[in-house]
C-alpha positions in Angstrom: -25.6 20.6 -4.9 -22.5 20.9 -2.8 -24.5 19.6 0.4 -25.1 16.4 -1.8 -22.0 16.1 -3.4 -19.6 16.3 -0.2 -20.6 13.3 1.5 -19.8 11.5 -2.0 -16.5 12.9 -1.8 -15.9 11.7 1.7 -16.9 8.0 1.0 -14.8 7.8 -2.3 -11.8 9.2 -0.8 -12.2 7.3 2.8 -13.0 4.0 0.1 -9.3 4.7 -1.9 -7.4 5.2 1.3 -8.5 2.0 2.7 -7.9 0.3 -0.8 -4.2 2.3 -1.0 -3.8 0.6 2.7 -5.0 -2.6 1.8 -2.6 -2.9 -1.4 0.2 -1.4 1.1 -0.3 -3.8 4.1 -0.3 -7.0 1.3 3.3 -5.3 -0.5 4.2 -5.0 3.3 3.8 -8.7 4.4 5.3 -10.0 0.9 8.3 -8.2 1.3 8.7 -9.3 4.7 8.4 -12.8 4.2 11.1 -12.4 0.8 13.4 -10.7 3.3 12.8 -13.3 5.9 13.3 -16.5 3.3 16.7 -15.0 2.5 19.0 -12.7 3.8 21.0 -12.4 0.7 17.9 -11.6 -1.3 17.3 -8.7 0.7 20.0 -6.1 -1.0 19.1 -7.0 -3.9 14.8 -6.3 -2.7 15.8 -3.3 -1.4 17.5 -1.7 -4.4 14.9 -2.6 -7.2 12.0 -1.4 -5.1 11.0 2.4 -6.0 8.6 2.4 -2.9 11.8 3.1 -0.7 
């Protein structure tokens, strides 16, 4: 049972890390380009974002 049930584990938890890196490279990218529109913008990104 384990023998079947630890390649099922691999592929789910290899499958949420590359959907975790996914959502993180996107958040990534849309910060950048908010800090890049405007400067002044990016104190204010930078203190409401919990991720920092």
């Amino acid at each position: 049972m384990l023998a079947n049930f630890a390649p099922d584990c691999w592929t789910i938890g290899t499958s949420l890390l590359a959907i975790l890196g996914v959502f993180w490279a996107l958040d990534a990218l849309i910060l950048t380009l908010k800090l890049r529109k405007s400067s002044g913008v990016r104190a204010h990104v930078l203190a409401s974002n919990p991720f920092q």
